[in-house]
Steps between C-alpha positions, in 0.01 A plus 500: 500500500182627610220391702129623625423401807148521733547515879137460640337347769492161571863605462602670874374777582820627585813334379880505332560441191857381340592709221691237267851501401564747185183698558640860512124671412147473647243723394237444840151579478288494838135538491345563862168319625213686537316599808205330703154673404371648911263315638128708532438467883420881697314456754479864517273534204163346502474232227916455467680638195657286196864482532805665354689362201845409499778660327641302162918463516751695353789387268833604515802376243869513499790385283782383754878378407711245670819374514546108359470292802218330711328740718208485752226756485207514700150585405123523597224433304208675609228294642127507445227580799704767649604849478799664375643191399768649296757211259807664486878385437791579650802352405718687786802709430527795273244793489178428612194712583385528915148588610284502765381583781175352377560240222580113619720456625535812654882590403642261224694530184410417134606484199176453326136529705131423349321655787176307592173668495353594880189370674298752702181442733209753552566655876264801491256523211392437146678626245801386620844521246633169374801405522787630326638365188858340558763765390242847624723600758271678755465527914557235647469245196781654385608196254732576240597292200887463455636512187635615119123493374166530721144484508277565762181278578124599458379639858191270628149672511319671769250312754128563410225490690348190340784404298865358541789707306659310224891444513767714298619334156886343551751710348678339189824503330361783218303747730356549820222304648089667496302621764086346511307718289534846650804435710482540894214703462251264347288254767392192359596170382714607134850327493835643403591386149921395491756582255655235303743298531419314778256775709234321666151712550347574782210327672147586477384624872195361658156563443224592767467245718473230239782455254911466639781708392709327208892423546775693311614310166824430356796663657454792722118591460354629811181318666176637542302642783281264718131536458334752738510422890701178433856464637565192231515362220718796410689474138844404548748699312752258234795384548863706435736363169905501453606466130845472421676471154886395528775604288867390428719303218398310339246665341252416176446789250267602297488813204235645417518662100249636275213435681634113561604317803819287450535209778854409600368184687863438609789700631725626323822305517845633436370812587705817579487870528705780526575869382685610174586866363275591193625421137569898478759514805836638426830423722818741449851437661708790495873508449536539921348180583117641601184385406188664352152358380217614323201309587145598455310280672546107613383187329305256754543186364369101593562187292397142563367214349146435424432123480285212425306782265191255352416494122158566602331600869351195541185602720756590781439877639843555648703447194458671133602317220726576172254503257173740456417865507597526881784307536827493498612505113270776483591699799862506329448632189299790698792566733738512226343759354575700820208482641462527900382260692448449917680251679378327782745418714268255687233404294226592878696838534299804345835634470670535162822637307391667141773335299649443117628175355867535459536099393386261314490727221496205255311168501779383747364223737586129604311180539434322881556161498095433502508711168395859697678784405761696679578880446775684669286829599669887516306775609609856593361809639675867638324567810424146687734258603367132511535448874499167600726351322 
């Protein structure tokens, strides 16, 4: 079994969430919101000065394992208009990462932590920084992301002194978020481009005293600076993201052979695997009852039986049929051959076991009742064994 799923406002800002019965993986992703773009009021400086730009949200990603059961887990998606909204997940128990003294809350535990882009206001002249990109752990924004990958956010833009900085790009799940064109050292109204998937880009800061700063976009862009001398409308930053992708029996596979995809579109049934000594092994009792073995290396083996197997695919994505160039007649008489092939365990994992066909070897298959066909499947490998099953 395995299942996306997108926790986002309207859902709670903070809340728990039950991890079913039978799950025993969840690979979390937590994007943080991005920051407020400052608002451009100094009364210090004749005329005002645009505002700063908010910083775009980090991403952070984790594969965690659980036992069977039902378990609680709390979370936080990050929310939009603030600062340092961070999403994180924490599903208690086990290692997890502290930090502090700076990040919200101030001393907490996580197991995975998006950190949200951060809002800063002008309080002494132009040319202020923006604020710092969600995962740029510095002073007293120190912010971290949490977790087995990271990316930082785009820091927002500095104040000008007609024009509002634009906001930091979100960060993204394949690289780390931009900063407006020139980074904190550029005034003016350029936004922060993201980083896909899911990176939101910044807002474009104010104008003068004419045109408003724009909102970040997406997930995680930061907002843009106010227009000169103004305290509002300042660009809001985006809202946070939680993506999670559940794992555990059963699951659908998929191989992937030659170029061609090869859709299960069922699980398999019957289905078994274990460990057996290679074909080359040699066992030797001698005459005083003790036991020695030759083994090279171990045979990883899983059987089980792919059904309801359609003449043709019929228009339906999820399943390949028997007949064709790319299906399953055809992937057989490449795997006898000896050909490798990758096995998906689950057909969402990016996860795979190179492999060899150990059976059929023939044109051995049954008929469903419906008329579908029915194979009894047996793959090997030496190095992987087919957890899961």
């Amino acid at each position: 079994m395995s299942q996306l799923i997108l926790l986002t406002t309207p859902t709670p800002i903070s809340g728990s969430f039950i991890k079913p019965e039978g799950v025993t993986k969840i690979i979390v992703e937590c994007w943080g919101a991005g920051g407020n773009g400052g608002n451009g009021e100094n009364s210090g400086i004749a005329g005002g000065c645009g505002g700063t730009g908010g910083g775009g949200g980090g991403y952070a990603k984790s594969t965690l394992f659980y036992s069977s059961s039902e378990q609680i887990i709390k979370y936080r998606v990050g929310q939009a208009s603030g600062s340092q909204e961070a999403s994180w997940w924490d599903d208690v128990g086990g290692p997890a990462t502290q930090i502090g003294p700076y990040a919200s809350p101030t001393t907490y535990y996580y197991k995975v932590r998006g950190a949200g882009g951060a809002s800063r206001n002008i309080s002494i002249s132009c040319f202020e920084n923006g604020g710092e990109g969600g995962g740029n752990n510095t002073g007293a924004e120190y912010n971290p992301n949490v977790g087995d990958v990271i990316y930082s956010g785009g820091g927002g833009a500095k104040s000008g002194a007609s024009e509002g900085g634009g906001g930091g790009g979100g960060a993204g799940s394949t690289g780390e978020g931009n900063y407006p064109s020139g980074g904190t050292g550029f005034s003016g109204r350029a936004s922060g481009s993201a980083t896909t998937e899911f990176g939101g880009n910044g807002g474009v800061g104010g104008l003068s005293t004419t045109i408003d700063a724009t909102s970040g976009l997406n997930y995680g862009g930061g907002g843009g600076g106010a227009k000169r001398g103004a305290s509002s409308p300042i660009g809001y930053g985006a809202q946070g993201l939680i993506r999670l992708i559940l794992f555990g029996p059963p699951y659908t596979p998929k191989l992937e052979w030659n170029g061609n995809t090869l859709n299960f579109g069922y699980e398999l049934d019957n289905v078994v695997s274990y460990a057996a000594t290679s074909d080359a092994s040699q066992f030797v009792r001698i005459e005083n009852g003790d036991e020695y073995a030759w083994v090279p290396n171990t045979n990883y083996i899983l059987e089980g039986d792919v059904r309801w197997i359609p003449t043709a695919n019929s228009g339906n994505p999820t399943q390949t049929g028997w007949d064709g160039a790319t299906g399953w007649r055809a992937f057989l008489e490449y795997a006898r051959a000896k050909n490798k092939f990758n096995f998906y365990i689950d057909s969402l994992s990016s996860s795979y076991i190179e492999s060899y066909l150990v059976d059929p070897l023939n044109g051995e298959h049954e008929l469903e009742p419906d008329g579908t066909r029915k194979i009894r499947l047996v793959i090997r490998n030496s190095t992987t064994p087919y957890d899961g099953y």
